[in-house]
PLY file of the C-alpha trace (Angstrom):
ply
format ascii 1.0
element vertex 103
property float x
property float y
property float z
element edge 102
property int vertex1
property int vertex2
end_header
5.58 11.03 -1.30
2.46 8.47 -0.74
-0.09 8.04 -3.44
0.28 11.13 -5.33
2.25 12.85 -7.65
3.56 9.55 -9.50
4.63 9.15 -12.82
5.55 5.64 -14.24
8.87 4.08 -13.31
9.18 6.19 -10.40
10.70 3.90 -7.57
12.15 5.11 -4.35
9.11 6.82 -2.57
7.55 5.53 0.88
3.52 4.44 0.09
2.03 4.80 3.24
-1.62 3.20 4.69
-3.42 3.72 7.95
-6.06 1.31 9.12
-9.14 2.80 10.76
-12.35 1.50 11.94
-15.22 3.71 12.30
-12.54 6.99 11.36
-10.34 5.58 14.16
-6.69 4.56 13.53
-6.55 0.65 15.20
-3.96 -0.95 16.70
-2.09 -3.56 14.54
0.87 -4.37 16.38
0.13 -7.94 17.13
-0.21 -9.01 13.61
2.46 -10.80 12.17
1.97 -10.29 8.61
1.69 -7.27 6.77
1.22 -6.82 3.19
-0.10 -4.54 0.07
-1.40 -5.51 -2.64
-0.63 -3.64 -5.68
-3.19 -3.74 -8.51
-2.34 -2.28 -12.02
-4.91 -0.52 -14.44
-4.53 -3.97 -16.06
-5.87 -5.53 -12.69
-2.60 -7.61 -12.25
-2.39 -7.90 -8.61
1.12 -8.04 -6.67
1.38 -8.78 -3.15
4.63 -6.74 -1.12
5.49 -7.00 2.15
4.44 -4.19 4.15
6.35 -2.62 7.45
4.81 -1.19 10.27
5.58 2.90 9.90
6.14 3.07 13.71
5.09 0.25 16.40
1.60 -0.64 14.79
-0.14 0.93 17.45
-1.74 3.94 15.57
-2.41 1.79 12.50
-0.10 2.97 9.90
1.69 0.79 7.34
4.33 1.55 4.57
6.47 0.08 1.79
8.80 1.48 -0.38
8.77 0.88 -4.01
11.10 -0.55 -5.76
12.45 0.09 -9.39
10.04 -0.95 -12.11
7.11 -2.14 -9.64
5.01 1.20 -10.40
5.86 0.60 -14.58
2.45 1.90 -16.07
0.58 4.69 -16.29
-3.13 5.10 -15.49
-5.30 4.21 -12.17
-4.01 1.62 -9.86
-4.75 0.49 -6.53
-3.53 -0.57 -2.98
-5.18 -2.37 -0.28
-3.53 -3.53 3.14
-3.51 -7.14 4.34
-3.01 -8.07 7.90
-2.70 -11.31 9.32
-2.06 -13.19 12.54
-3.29 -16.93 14.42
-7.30 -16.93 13.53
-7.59 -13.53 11.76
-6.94 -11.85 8.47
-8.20 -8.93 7.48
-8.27 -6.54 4.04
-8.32 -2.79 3.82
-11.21 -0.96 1.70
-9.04 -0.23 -1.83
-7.07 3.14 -2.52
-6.97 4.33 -5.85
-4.32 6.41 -6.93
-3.23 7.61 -10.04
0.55 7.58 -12.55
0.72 9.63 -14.52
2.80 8.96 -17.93
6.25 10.55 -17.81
7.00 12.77 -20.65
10.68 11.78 -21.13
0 1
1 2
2 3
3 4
4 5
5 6
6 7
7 8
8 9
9 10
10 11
11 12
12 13
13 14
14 15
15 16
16 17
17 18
18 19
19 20
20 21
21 22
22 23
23 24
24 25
25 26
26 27
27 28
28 29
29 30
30 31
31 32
32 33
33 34
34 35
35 36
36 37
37 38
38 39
39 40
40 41
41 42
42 43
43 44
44 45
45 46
46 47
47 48
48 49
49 50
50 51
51 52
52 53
53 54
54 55
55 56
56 57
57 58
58 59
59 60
60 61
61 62
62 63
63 64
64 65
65 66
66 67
67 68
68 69
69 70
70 71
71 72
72 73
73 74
74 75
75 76
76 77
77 78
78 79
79 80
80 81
81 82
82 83
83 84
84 85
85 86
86 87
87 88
88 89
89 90
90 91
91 92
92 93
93 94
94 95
95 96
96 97
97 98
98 99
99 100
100 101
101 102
């Protein structure tokens, strides 16, 4: 699962990210700090460390969420933050909807 198909409290799946430039997947694997940044339809932002999905050279990032960090229904949104010596950079954001569970 990435960003679809959630319903609140759902915890467990793999959220995954890939950085491009100009359509093209970049290589991250020299930055030390990786993170997303969750934002709820409230706009409460909360910043998770991030793991590099392979080796960082074809861009991609993931996390796995964890049990009641996904607790609301409606549209959120994810950007990546990468960091190293001199440079930090911030994805464009990702919205993605939950969707209210029934039970």
């Amino acid at each position: 699962m990435s960003w679809t198909n959630i319903q609140d409290n759902d915890f467990g799946w793999v959220g995954r990210l890939t950085l491009q430039q100009d359509g093209t997947a970049v290589d991250i694997s020299s930055y030390t700090t990786k993170e997303f940044i969750l934002v709820d339809p409230d706009g409460t932002a909360a910043t998770k460390t991030a793991d590099f999905d392979s080796d960082g050279t074809d861009g991609k990032l993931k996390y796995t969420i964890l049990t009641g960090e996904v607790d609301s229904a409606g549209n959120w949104n994810v950007v990546a933050r990468i960091k190293k010596a001199g440079v930090e950079l911030t994805s464009d954001p990702l919205e993605f909807r939950v969707k209210a569970r029934l039970d």
